[in-house]
C-alpha positions as CSV (number, residue, x, y, z in Angstrom):
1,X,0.0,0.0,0.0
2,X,0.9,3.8,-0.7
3,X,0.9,5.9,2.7
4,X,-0.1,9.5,3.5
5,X,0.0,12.4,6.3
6,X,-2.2,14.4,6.6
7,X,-1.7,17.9,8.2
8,X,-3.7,20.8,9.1
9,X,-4.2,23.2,12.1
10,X,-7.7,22.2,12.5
11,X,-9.2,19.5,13.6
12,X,-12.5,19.3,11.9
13,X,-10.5,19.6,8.5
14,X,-8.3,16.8,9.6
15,X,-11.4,14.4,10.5
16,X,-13.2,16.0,6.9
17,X,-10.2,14.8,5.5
18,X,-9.7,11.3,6.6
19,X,-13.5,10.7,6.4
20,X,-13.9,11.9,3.0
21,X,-12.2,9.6,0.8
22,X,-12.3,5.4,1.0
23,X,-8.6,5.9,1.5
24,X,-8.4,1.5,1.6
25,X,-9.9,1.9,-2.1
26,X,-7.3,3.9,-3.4
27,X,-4.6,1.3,-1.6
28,X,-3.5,4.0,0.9
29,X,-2.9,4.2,4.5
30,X,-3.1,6.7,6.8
31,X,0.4,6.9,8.0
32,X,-0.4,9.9,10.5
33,X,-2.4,13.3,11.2
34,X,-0.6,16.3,12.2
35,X,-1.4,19.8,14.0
36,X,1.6,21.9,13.3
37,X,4.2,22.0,11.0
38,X,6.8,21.3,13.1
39,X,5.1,17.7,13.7
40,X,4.8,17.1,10.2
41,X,8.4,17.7,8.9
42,X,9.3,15.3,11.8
43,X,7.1,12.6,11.2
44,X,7.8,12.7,7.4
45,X,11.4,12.0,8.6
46,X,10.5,8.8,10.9
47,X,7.5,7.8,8.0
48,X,9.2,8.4,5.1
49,X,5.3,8.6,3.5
50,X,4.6,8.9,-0.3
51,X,1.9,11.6,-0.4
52,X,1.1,14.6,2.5
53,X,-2.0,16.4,2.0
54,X,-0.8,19.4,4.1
55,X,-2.1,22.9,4.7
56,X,-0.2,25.9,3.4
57,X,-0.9,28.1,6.9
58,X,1.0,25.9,9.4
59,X,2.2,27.2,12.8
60,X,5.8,26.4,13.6
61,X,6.2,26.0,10.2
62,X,4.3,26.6,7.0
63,X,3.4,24.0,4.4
64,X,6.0,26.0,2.1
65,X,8.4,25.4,4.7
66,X,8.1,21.9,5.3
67,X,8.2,20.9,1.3
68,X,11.6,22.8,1.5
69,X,12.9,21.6,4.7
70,X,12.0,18.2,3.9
71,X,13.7,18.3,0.3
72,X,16.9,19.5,1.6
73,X,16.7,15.9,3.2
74,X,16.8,14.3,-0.2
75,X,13.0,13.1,0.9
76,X,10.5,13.7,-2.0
77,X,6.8,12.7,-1.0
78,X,3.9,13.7,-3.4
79,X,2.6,16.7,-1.8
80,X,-0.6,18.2,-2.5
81,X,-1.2,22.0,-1.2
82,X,-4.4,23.1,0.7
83,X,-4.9,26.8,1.1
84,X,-7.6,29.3,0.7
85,X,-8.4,31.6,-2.3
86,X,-6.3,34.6,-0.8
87,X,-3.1,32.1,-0.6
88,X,-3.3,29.9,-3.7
89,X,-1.5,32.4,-6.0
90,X,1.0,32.0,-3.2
91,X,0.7,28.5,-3.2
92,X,1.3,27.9,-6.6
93,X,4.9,29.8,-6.1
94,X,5.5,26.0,-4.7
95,X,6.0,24.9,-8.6
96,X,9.4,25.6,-8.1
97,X,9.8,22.9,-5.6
98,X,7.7,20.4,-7.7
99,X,4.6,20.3,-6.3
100,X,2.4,19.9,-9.3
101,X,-1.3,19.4,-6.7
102,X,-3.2,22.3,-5.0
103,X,-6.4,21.8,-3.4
104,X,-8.5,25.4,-2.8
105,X,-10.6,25.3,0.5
106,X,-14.2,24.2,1.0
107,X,-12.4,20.7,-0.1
108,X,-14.3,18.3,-1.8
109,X,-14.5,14.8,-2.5
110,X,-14.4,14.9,-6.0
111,X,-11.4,17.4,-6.2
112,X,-9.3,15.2,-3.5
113,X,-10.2,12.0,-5.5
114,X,-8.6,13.2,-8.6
115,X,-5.7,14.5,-7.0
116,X,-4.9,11.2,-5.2
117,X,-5.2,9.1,-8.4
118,X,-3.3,11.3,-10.0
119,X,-0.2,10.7,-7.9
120,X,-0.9,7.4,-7.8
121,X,-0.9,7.2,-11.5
122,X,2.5,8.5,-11.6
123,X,4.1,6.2,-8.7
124,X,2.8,3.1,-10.2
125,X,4.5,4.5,-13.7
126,X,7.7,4.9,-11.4
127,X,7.9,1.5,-10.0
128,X,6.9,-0.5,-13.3
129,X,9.7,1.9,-14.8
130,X,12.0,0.1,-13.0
131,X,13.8,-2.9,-14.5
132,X,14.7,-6.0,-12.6
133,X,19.1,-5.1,-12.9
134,X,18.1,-1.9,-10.9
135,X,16.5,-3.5,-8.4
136,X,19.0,-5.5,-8.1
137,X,21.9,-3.5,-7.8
138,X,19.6,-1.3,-4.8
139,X,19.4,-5.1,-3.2
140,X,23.0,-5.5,-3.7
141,X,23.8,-2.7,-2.2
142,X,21.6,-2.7,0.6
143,X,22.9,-6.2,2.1
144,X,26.5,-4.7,1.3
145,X,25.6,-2.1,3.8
146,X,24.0,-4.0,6.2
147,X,27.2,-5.7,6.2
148,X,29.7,-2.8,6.3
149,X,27.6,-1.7,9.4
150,X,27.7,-5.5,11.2
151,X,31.3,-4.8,10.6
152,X,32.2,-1.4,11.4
153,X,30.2,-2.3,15.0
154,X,32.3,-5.2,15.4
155,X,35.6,-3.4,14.6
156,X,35.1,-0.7,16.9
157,X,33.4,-2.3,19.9
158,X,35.9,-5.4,19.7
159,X,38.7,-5.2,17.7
160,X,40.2,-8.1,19.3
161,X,37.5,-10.8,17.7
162,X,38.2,-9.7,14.0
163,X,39.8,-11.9,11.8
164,X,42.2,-9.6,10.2
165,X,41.7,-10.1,6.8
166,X,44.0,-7.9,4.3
167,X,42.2,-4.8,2.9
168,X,41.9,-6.0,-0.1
169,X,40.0,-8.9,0.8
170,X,37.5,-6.4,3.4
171,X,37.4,-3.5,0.5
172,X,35.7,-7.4,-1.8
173,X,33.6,-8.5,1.0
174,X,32.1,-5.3,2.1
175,X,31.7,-2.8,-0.8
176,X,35.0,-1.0,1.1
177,X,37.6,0.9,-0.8
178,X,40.3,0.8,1.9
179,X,44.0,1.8,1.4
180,X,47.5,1.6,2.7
181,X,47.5,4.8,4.9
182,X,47.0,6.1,8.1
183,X,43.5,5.5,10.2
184,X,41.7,7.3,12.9
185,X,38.3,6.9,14.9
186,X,36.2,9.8,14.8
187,X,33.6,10.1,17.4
188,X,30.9,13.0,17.5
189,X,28.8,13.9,20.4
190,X,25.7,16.7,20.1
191,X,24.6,18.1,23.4
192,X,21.1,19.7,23.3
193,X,20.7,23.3,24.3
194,X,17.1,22.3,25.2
195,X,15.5,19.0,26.3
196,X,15.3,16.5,24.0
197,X,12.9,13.1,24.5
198,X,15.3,10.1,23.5
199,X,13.4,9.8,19.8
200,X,13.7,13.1,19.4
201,X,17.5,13.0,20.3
202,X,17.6,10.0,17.5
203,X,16.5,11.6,15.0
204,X,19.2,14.6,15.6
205,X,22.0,12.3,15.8
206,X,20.4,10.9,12.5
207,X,20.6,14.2,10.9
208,X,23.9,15.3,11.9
209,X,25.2,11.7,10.8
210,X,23.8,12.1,7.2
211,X,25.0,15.6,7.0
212,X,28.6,14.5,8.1
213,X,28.6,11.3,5.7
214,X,27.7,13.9,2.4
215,X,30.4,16.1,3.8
216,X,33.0,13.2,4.2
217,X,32.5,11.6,0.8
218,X,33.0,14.8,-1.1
219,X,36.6,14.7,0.2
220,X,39.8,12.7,-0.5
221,X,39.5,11.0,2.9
222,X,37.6,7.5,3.6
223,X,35.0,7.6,6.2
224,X,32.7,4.9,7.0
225,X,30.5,5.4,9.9
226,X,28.0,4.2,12.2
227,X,25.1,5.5,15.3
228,X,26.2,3.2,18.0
229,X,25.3,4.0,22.1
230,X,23.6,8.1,21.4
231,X,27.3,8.1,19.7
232,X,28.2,9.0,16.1
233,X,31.2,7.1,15.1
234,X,33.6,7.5,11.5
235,X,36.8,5.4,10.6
236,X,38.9,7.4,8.6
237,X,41.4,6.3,6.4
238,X,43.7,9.4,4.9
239,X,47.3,9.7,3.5
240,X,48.3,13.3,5.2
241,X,48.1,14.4,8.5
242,X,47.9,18.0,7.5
243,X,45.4,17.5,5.0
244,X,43.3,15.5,7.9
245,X,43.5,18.5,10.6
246,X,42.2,21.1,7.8
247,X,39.3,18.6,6.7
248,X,38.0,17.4,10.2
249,X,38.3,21.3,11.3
250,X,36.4,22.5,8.1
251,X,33.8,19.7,9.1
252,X,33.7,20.6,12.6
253,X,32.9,24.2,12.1
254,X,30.4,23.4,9.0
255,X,28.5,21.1,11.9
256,X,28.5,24.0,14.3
257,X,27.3,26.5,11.9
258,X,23.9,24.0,10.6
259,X,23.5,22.6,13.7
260,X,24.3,25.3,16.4
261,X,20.3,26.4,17.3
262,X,19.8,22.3,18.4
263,X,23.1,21.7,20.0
264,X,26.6,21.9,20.5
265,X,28.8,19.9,19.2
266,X,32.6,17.7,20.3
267,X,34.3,15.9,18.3
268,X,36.6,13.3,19.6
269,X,39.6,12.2,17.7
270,X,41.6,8.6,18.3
271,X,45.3,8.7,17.8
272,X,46.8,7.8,14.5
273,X,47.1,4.0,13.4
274,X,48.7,2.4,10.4
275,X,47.0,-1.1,11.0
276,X,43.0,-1.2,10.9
277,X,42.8,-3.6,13.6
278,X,44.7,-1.1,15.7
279,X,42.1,1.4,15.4
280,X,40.8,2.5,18.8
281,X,36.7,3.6,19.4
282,X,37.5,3.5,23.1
283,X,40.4,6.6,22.3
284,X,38.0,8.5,20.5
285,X,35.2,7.7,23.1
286,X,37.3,8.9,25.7
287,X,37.9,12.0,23.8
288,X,34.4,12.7,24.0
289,X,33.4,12.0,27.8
290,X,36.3,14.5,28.2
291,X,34.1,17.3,27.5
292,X,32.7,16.8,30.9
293,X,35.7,18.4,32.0
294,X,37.2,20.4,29.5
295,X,34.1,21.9,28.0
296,X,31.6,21.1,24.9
297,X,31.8,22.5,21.3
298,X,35.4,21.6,20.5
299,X,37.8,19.1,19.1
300,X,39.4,17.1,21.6
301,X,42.6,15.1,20.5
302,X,43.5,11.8,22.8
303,X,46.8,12.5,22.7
304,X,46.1,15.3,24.4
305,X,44.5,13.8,27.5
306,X,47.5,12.8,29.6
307,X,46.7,15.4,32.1
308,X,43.9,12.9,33.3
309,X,46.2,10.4,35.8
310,X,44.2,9.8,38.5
311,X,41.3,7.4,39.0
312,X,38.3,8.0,42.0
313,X,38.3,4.9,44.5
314,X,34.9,3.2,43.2
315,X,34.7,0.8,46.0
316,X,34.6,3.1,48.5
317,X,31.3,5.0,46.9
318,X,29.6,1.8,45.7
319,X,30.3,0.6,49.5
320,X,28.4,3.8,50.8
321,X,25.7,4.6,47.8
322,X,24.4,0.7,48.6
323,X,24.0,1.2,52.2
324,X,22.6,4.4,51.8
325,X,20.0,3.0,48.8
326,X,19.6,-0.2,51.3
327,X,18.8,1.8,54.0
328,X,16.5,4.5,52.1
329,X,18.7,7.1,53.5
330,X,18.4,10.4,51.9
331,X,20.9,12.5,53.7
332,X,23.3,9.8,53.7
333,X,22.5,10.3,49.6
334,X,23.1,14.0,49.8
335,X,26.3,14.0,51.8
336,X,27.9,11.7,49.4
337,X,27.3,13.5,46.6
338,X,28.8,16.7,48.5
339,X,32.0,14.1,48.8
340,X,31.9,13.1,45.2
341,X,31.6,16.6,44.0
342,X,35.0,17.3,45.7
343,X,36.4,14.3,43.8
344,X,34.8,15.8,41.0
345,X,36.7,19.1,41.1
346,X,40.4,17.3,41.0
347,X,41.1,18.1,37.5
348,X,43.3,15.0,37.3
349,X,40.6,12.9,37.6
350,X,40.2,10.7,34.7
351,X,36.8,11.3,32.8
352,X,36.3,7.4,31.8
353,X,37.0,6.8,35.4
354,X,33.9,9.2,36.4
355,X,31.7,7.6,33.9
356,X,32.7,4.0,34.8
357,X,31.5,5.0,38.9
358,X,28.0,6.3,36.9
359,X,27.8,3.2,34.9
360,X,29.0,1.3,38.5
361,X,26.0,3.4,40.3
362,X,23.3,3.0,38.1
363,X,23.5,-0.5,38.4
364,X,23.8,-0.9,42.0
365,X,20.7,1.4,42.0
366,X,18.8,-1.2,39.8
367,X,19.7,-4.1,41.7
368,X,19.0,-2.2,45.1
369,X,15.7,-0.6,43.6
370,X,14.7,-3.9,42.2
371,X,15.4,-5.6,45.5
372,X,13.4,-3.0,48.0
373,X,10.2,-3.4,45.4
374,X,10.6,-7.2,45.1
375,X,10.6,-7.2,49.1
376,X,7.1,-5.4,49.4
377,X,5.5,-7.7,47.1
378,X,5.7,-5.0,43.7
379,X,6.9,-5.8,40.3
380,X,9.0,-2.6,38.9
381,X,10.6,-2.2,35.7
382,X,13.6,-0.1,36.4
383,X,14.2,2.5,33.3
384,X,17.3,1.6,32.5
385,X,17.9,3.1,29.0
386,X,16.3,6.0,30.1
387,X,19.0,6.6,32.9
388,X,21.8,5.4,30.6
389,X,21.0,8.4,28.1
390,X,20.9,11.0,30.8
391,X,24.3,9.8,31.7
392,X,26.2,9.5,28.3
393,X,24.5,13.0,27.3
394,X,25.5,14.8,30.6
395,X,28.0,17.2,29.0
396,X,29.9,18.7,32.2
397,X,31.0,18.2,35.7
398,X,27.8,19.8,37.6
399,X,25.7,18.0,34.5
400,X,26.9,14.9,35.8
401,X,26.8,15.0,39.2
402,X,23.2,16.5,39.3
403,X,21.5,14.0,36.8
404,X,23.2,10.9,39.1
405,X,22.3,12.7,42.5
406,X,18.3,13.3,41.5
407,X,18.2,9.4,39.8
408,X,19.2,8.3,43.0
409,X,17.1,10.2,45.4
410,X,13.8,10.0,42.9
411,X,13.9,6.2,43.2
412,X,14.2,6.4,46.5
413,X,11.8,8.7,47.1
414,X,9.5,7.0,45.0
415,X,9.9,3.7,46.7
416,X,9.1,5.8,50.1
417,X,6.4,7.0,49.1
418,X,4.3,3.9,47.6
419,X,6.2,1.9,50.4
420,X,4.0,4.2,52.9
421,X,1.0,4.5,51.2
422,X,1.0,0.8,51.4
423,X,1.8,0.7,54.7
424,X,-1.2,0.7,57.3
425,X,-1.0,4.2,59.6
426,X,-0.3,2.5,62.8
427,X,3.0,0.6,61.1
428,X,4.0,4.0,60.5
429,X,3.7,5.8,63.2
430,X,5.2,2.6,64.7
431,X,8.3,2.5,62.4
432,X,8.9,6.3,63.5
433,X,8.5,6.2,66.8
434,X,11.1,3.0,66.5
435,X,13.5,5.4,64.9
436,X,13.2,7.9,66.9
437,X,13.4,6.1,70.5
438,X,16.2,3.7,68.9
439,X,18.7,5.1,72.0
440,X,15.7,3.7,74.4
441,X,14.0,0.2,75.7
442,X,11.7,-0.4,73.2
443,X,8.6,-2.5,73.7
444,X,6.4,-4.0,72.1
445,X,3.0,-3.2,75.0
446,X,5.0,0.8,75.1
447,X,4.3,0.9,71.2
448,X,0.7,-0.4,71.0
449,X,-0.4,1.4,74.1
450,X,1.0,4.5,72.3
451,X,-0.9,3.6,69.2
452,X,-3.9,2.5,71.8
453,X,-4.9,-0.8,70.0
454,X,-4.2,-4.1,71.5
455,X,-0.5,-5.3,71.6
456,X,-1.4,-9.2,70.7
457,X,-3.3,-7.2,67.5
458,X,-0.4,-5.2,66.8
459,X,2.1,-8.1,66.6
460,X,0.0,-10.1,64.0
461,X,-0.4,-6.3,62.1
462,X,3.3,-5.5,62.3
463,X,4.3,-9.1,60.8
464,X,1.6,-9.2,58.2
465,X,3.1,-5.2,57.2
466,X,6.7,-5.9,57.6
467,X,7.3,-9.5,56.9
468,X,9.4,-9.8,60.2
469,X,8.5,-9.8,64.3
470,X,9.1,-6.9,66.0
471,X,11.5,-7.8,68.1
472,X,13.3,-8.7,65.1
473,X,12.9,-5.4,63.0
474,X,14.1,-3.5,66.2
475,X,17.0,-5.9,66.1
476,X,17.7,-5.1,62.5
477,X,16.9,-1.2,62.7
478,X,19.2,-1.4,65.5
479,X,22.8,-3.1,63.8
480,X,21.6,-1.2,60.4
481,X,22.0,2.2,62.4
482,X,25.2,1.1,64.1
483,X,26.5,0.1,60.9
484,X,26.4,3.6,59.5
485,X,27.8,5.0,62.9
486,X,30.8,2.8,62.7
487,X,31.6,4.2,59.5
488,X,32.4,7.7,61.5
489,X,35.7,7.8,64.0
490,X,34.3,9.9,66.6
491,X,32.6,7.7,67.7
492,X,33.5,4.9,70.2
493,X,32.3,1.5,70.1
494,X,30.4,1.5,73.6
495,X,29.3,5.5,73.0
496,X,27.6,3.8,69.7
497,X,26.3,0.8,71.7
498,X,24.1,3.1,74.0
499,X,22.8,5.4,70.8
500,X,21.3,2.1,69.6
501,X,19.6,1.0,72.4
502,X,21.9,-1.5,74.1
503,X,23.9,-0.4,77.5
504,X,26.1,-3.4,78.0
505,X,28.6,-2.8,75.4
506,X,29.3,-6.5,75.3
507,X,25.9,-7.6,74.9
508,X,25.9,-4.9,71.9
509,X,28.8,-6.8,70.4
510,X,27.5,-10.2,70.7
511,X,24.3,-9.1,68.7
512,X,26.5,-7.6,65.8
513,X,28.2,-10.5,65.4
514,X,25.3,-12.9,65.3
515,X,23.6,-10.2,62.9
516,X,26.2,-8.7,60.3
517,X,29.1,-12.3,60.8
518,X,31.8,-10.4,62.4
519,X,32.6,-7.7,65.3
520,X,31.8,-4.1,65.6
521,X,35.3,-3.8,65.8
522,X,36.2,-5.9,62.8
523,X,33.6,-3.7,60.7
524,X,34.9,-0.2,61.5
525,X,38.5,-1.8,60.7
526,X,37.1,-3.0,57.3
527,X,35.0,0.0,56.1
528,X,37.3,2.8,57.6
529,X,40.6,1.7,55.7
């Protein structure tokens, strides 16, 4: 079947139209319907349809617009015009774009009708005008690129697997033309000045890819490229150095200049090779998480990097993210991140090393997350990809930190609050008046006289709500808190013993052991290296 949008401000011309012709007769589909122009240039991108019925007065952007905007694209549906009598003199100026169908408001059936076959009549004459070697040259081709891209992924994400074939043999197998030269990884990374939802983001990096593949081929240089992980990726093959620095600067500032009211844009360059299978993505990746420190809209060079020595100590923050996640702690949350952006600030740091702790954290979080909701009976599905996006398109220090920091404390946040909600009032108030009496003798009869229902009640409530007895939870609450107190020197092991509830210092010890496997002492030793 043919498909078609159809696009107009108003929605009573958009129902007229979609009710006014047997579109199933004619062997079209109604791809989509569209308010603004805006909406229809992008879902002409995504829909790639082969007639839009589109209004000449558009907001965002007009009809005129769109045919224009969309044929810089190389995309060339049938368009047919609708405008009023003051606008179709105006309308017909479109001639010069091709558009050979107007349609003059009141619409009618028989009008619309006429129109449609007539496209039709000419895309059928296109495709029987076709000859079988064509189509089989654009099937050729097609597999050859479906190919290439199978194994520009697989020589930039492992190297190490490829059989390394000579170039000839590659340039035979996939459509290449390789030569003996040097060979660099390009990467190029857009930040959005504005938020972007991830398909939108997709279809930028789509955009900016195509425009940097017509801009690479009209040069001496190879480029081959690929979208891989929000990531725009381009091996180059080249004979001169020089001739490379003028090109990929030239390219740079012709992405800027087209692209600069979406984004900004980085481009990260690998160091030189003279084998292929020496090529590094993970240089020119590297190049481009860089940014985060040494600012967006630039070209960053690898070789350039060796100011980055250091590496941040991930098992010391994975250590106190979990309990803090474990534990639902919020402040705990807050205070590390206070830590982490003092880390953050050490311009030696290594940028791969910051994004590895993200990746690190972000996983932990799922587990954890996973865990707390799996425990109260609740099946989640943790938005992984989502997260993963907001931390590969971070593009700074502050960027970072903030996106990680408000991940963290939504999820736990919104475990809190559906964890309360399903909790009955008087668990609760119980659960708080735990936490805040931990330093006290705690019993059962003092908590249900202070909820004033019966305590044999409140035992079956509290093990039904919780999953544990209370004596148990106490217990629990009790070593989880002195965990976290451990962690700080300034405290003593016995002046920790009596903020959790337990005078005899011994006694507290015994517990801990039989609780968390080894001593108070043992643990502060451990987790205070």
């Amino acid at each position: 079947m043919f498909s078609a949008i159809l696009a107009d401000d108003e929605i009573n011309i958009l129902n007229l139209l979609e009710g006014l012709i047997d579109w199933n007769a004619l062997n079209i589909k109604i791809a989509a319907k569209c308010m603004t122009g805006t909406e229809t240039y992008q879902r002409i991108l995504t829909e790639t349809p082969d007639i839009v019925i589109i209004d000449i007065k558009m907001p965002g952007l007009s009809g005129l617009e769109v045919v224009r905007k969309i044929q810089e694209q190389n995309i060339f549906p049938n368009f047919i015009l609708i405008s009023g009598h003051k606008e179709f003199e105006y309308a017909r100026s479109a001639i010069q774009y091709g558009v050979e169908n107007y349609l003059v408001k009141p619409i009618n059936k028989e009008e619309l009708t006429e129109n449609l076959q007539q496209i039709i009549q000419r895309m059928e004459k296109e495709r029987s005008s076709k000859n079988y070697e064509k189509m089989l040259e654009n099937q050729i081709e097609t597999n050859l690129a479906i190919s290439r891209t199978h194994f520009l992924k697989m020589l930039f994400l492992s190297p190490d697997l490829q059989e390394q074939k000579s170039l000839e043999e590659l340039n035979q197998i996939y459509g290449l033309e390789l030569f003996s030269g040097f060979f660099r990884v390009i990467s190029i990374k857009p930040d959005t000045k504005k938020l972007f939802t991830l398909p939108q983001y997709q279809i930028l990096l789509k955009q900016i890819y195509e425009y940097a593949c017509q801009k690479f081929h009209a040069s001496s240089q190879k480029a081959y490229g690929i979208i891989d992980n929000n990531e725009i990726i381009f091996l180059m093959n080249y004979t001169s150095e020089e001739e490379l620095a003028v090109f990929l600067i030239s390219v740079f500032e012709l992405l800027k200049n087209k692209f600069y009211s979406y984004c900004y844009v980085t481009l990260g360059i690998s160091s030189r090779r003279e084998q292929l299978f020496q090529v590094s993505f993970q240089e020119a990746h590297a190049a481009v998480i860089s940014r985060i420190f040494l600012g967006k809209h630039r070209i960053i060079d690898y070789s350039g990097l060796s100011q980055f020595k250091s590496k941040l100590n991930l098992s010391t923050y994975l250590e106190q993210v979990g309990t803090y996640i474990d534990t639902l702690n919020l402040s705990g949350v807050e205070k590390l991140f206070l830590h982490l952006q003092e880390d953050f600030s050490n311009d030696t740091i290594s940028p791969s090393s910051v994004i590895d702790l993200c990746a690190k954290f972000l996983e932990l979080l799922k587990d954890q997350i996973r865990n707390q909701y799996q425990k109260a009976g609740i099946d989640y599905d943790f938005p992984k990809k989502q997260y993963q996006a907001q931390i590969q398109n971070a593009s700074s220090k502050e960027d970072l930190i903030s996106t990680l920091k408000h991940m963290i404390i939504g999820e736990i946040s919104a475990f809190q609050k559906l964890q309360y909600t399903k909790d009955s009032r008087y668990i609760s108030q119980a659960k708080e008046y735990i936490h805040d009496h931990l330093d006290q003798n705690i019993t059962l009869n003092e908590v249900a006289e202070m909820l004033y229902i019966n305590p044999s009640y409140f035992s079956t409530l509290f093990k039904k709500e919780t999953g544990e007895t209370f004596s148990n939870y106490i217990t629990q609450t009790r070593i989880g808190r002195s965990k976290e107190l451990l962690r700080d020197l300034k405290y003593s092991i016995s002046e920790i013993s009596a903020m959790v509830g337990y005078q005899d210092s011994k006694y507290f010890s015994k517990v801990f052991q039989k609780t968390v496997g080894i001593k108070p002492s043992k643990f502060r030793k451990l987790y205070t290296n």
